[in-house]
C-alpha positions in Angstrom: 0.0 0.0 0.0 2.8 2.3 0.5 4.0 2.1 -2.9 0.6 3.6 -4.1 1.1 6.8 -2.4 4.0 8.3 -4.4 1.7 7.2 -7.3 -0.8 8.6 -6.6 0.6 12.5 -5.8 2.6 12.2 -8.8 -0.9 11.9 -10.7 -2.4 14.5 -8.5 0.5 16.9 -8.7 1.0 16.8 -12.9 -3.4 17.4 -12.4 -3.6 20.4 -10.5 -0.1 21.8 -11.9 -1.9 21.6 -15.3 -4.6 23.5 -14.5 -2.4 26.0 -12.9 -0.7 26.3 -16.6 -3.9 26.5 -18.5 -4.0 30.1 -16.6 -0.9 31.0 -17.2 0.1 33.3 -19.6 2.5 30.5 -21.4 1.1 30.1 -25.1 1.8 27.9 -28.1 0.7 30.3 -31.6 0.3 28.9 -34.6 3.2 28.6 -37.0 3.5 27.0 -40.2 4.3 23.2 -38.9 1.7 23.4 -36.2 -1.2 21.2 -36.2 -3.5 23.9 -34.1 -5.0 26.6 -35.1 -6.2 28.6 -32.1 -3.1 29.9 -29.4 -2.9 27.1 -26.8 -1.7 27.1 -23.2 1.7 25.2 -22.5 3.9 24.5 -20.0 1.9 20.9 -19.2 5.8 19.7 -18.7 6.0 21.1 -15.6 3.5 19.4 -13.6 4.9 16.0 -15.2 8.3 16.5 -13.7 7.1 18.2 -10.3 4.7 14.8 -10.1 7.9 13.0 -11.0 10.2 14.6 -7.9 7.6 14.6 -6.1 6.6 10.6 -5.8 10.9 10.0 -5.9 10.8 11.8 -2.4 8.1 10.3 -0.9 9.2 6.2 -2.2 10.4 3.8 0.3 14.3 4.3 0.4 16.6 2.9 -2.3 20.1 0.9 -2.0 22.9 3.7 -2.1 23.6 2.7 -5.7 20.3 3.1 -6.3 19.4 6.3 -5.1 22.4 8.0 -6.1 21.5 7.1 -9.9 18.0 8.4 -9.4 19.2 11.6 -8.0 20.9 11.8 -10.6 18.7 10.9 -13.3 16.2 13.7 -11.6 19.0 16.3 -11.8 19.3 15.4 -15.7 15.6 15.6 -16.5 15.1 18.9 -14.5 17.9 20.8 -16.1 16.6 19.4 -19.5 12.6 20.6 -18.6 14.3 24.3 -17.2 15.9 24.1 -20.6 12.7 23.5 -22.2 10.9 25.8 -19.9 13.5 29.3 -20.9 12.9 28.1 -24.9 9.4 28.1 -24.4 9.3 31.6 -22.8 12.6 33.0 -24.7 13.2 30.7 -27.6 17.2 30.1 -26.7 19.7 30.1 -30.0 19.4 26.6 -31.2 23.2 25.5 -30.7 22.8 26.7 -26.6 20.2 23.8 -26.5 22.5 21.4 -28.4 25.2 22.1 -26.0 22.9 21.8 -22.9 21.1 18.2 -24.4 24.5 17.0 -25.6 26.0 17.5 -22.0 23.1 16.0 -20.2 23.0 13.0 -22.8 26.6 12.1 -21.7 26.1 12.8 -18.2 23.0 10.5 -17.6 25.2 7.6 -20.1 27.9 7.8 -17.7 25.4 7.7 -14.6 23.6 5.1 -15.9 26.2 3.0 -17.9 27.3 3.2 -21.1 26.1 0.2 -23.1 29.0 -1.6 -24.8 27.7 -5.7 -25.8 25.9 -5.2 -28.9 27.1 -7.7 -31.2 30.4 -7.1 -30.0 32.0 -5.8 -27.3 32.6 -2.2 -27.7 35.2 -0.1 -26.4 34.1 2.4 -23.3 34.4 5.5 -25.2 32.5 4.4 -27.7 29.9 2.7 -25.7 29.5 6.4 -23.8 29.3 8.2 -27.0 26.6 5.8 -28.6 24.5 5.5 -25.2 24.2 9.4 -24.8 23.4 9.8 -28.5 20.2 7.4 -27.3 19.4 9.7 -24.7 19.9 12.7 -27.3 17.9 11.1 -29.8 15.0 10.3 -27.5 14.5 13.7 -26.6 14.6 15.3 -30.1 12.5 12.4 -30.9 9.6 13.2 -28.3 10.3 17.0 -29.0 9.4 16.5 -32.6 6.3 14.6 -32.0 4.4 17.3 -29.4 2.8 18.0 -32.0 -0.3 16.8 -31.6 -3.0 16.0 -28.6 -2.5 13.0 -26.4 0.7 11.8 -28.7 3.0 11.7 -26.4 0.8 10.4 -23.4 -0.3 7.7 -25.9 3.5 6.7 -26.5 5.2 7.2 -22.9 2.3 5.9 -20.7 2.4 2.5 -22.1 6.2 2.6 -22.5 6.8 3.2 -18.7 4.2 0.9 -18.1 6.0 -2.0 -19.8 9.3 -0.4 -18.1 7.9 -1.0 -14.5 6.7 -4.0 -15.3 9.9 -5.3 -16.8 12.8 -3.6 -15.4 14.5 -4.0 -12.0 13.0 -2.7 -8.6 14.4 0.8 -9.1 13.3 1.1 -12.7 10.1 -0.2 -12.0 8.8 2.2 -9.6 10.5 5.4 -10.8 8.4 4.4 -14.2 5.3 3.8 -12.5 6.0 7.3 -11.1 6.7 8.5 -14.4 3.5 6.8 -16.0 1.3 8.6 -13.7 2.6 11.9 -13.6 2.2 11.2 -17.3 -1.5 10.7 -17.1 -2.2 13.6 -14.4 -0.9 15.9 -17.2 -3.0 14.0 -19.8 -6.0 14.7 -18.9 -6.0 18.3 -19.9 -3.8 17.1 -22.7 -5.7 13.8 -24.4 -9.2 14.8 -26.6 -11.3 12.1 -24.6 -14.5 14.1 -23.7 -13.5 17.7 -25.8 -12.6 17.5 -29.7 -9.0 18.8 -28.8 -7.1 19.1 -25.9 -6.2 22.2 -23.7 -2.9 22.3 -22.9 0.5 21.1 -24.0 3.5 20.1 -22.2 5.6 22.4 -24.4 9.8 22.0 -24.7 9.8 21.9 -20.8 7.1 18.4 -20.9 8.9 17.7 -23.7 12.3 17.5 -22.9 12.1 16.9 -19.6 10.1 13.8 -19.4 12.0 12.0 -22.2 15.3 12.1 -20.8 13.8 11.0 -17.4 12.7 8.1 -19.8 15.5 7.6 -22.1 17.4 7.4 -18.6 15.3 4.7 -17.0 15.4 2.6 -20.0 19.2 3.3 -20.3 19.6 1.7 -16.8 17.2 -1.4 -17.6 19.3 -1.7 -21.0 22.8 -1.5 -19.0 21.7 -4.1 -15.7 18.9 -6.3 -17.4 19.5 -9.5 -19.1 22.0 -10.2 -22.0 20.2 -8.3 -25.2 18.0 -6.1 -23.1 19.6 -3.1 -25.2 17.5 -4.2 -28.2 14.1 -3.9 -26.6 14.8 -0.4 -24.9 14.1 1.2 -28.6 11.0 -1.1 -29.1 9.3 0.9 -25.9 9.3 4.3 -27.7 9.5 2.7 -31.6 6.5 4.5 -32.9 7.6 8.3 -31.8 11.3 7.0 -32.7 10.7 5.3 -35.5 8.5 8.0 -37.2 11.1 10.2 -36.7 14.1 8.3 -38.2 11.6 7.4 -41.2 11.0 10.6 -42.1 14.3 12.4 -41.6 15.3 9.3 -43.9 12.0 10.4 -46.7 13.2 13.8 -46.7 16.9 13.1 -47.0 16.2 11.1 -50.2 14.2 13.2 -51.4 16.7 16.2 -51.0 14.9 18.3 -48.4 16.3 20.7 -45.6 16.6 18.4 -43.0 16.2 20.3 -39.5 13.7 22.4 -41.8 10.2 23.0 -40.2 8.2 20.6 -41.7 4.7 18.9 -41.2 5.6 15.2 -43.0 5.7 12.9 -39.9 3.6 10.2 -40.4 1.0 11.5 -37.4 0.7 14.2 -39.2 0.1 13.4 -42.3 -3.0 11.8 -41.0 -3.9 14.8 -39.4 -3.6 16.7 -43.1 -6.2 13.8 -44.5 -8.4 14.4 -42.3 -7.6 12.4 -39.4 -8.8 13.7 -35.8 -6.1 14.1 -32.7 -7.9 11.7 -31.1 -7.8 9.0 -33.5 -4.0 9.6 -34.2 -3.7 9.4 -30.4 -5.2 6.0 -30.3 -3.2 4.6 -33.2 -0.3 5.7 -31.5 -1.3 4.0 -28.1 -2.1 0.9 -30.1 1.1 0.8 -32.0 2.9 1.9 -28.6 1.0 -1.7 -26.9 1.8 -3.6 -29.4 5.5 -2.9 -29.0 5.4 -3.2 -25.4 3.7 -7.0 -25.9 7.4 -7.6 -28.1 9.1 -5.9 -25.2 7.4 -8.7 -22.4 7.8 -11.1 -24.7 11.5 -10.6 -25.6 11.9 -10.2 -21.8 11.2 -13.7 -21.1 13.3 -15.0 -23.2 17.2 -15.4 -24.6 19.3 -13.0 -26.3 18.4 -14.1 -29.8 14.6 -13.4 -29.2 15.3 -10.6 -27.9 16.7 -9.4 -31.1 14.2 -11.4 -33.4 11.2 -9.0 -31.1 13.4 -6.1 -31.8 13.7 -6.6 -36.1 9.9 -8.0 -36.0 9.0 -4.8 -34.6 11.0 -2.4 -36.9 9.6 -4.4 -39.7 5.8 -3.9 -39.0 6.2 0.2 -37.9 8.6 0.5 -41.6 5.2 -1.0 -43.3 2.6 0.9 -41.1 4.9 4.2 -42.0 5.0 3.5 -45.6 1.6 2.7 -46.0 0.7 6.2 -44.6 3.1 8.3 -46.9 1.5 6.0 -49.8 -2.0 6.9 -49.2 -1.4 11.0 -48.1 0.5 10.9 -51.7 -2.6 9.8 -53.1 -4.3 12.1 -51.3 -2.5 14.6 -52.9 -0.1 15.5 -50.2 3.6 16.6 -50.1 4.9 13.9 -47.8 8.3 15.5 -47.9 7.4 19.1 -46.8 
């Protein structure tokens, strides 16, 4: 019963903090690669990580090791959401925020361990360098895809889920904790009962919340199993993978690529006259279905660990193609 406290005020937190936000005076205008119309209320981030501290104070007390890599995984995530928070009020010069997430990226890879047995052993250096460009590439990732309402609740809620359920005992509940500070913030966020939703968690959500996750999957990845660093990427595949995919679209097809842009697969559903909502619930299916691989992979060897891993890059590579295929037909630019 104890555990159910920090739980539950990490929920109730990321709640009230987001209706605090929808009052404040913190607003997302339209631009040209938004997906709203009307200026919206952000700064839904903030709540998530307060909920987050929060429930890590108030859980039974960890093994030294332990605690010390939660601390630290806090201090990561809460410089990355103040970081988030001063863009979203100042927009800061784009190469000050690759500096900051680079910096944090390598941090939290050396707190949690750098991953070095892939297919082969790999040297530390190298093992630092690819972990934190994980933890680098989740956050862009998860930036990217705030685009829309409930997206990123429908991706990380399940993902942290899974992540409690399969990692160790300090993984597990700093996920949990995650997950429901996650869904405190979504109900302003997710278009259940309204058409859209009313706030967003902005760079500060954003950034914040994804390098608290990159980090906790970093640390299941680095103590878990042999070949738990191939399902880590499963957890997040369908904001990762539509990512990558369409970096890789526009790159063949010769476009800008850190151009604005509105050719994610999400939202080229969106142009064709998908609603947030139903995007949001193809997300959280897609986002289930890779946690099942996850649990499954989990139970077993190294080898189906990987096999999860390719079946799962397989099916999203389809799913994203066969989006691009029909907005084309549609008559959309899938590249701009």
């Amino acid at each position: 019963m104890s555990e159910i406290w920090p739980l539950l005020a990490a929920f109730v937190t990321a709640l009230l903090l987001g209706w605090v936000m929808r009052r404040a005076a913190i607003i997302d205008r339209p631009n040209q690669r938004s997906n709203h119309e009307k200026p919206t209320p952000r700064g839904g981030g903030i709540g998530i990580l307060a909920g987050f501290f929060i429930a890590l104070a108030l859980m039974p007390e960890q093994a030294p090791a332990s605690g010390a890599m939660l601390a630290g995984l806090a201090l990561c995530g809460g410089i990355a959401g103040v970081t988030g928070l001063l863009d979203d009020l100042f927009t800061l010069p784009e190469a000050l925020k690759f500096i900051i997430l680079a910096a944090i990226s390598l941090a939290l890879a050396a707190m949690a361990g750098p991953v070095r047995e892939l297919v082969v052993s790999l040297p530390w250096i190298v093992g630092l360098a690819g972990t934190g460009l994980w933890v680098f590439t989740c956050s862009n990732a998860v930036n990217f895809m705030d685009g829309s309402d409930g997206l990123i609740a429908a991706c990380l809620i399940p993902a942290c889920l899974v992540l409690g359920l399969a990692g160790g005992d300090d993984v597990a509940m700093a996920s949990l904790a995650l997950a429901a500070a996650l869904a405190g913030f979504a109900v302003w966020n997710v278009p259940l009962i309204r058409a859209r939703g009313t706030l967003f968690a902005g760079d500060a959500g954003a950034l914040g919340a994804s390098v608290l996750f990159a980090g906790l999957a970093l640390r299941w990845a680095a103590l878990g199993p042999s070949g738990t660093v191939w399902l880590a990427p499963l957890l997040i595949l369908p904001l990762l993978g539509d990512v990558l995919l369409t970096m890789a679209a526009r790159a063949k097809a010769g476009r800008r690529l850190f151009a604005p842009h509105r050719a994610h697969a999400y939202q080229l559903l969106i142009r064709t006259g998908l609603s947030h909502r139903r995007v949001a619930a193809i997300w959280a299916g897609l986002s289930l279905a890779c946690g099942a691989l996850v649990l499954i992979g989990a139970a077993g060897p190294a080898g189906l660990k990987i096999g999860v891993f390719v079946i799962g890059i397989a099916g999203f590579t389809v799913f994203h193609r066969i989006v691009r295929r029909r907005a084309a037909a549609a008559g959309e630019d899938v590249t701009q």
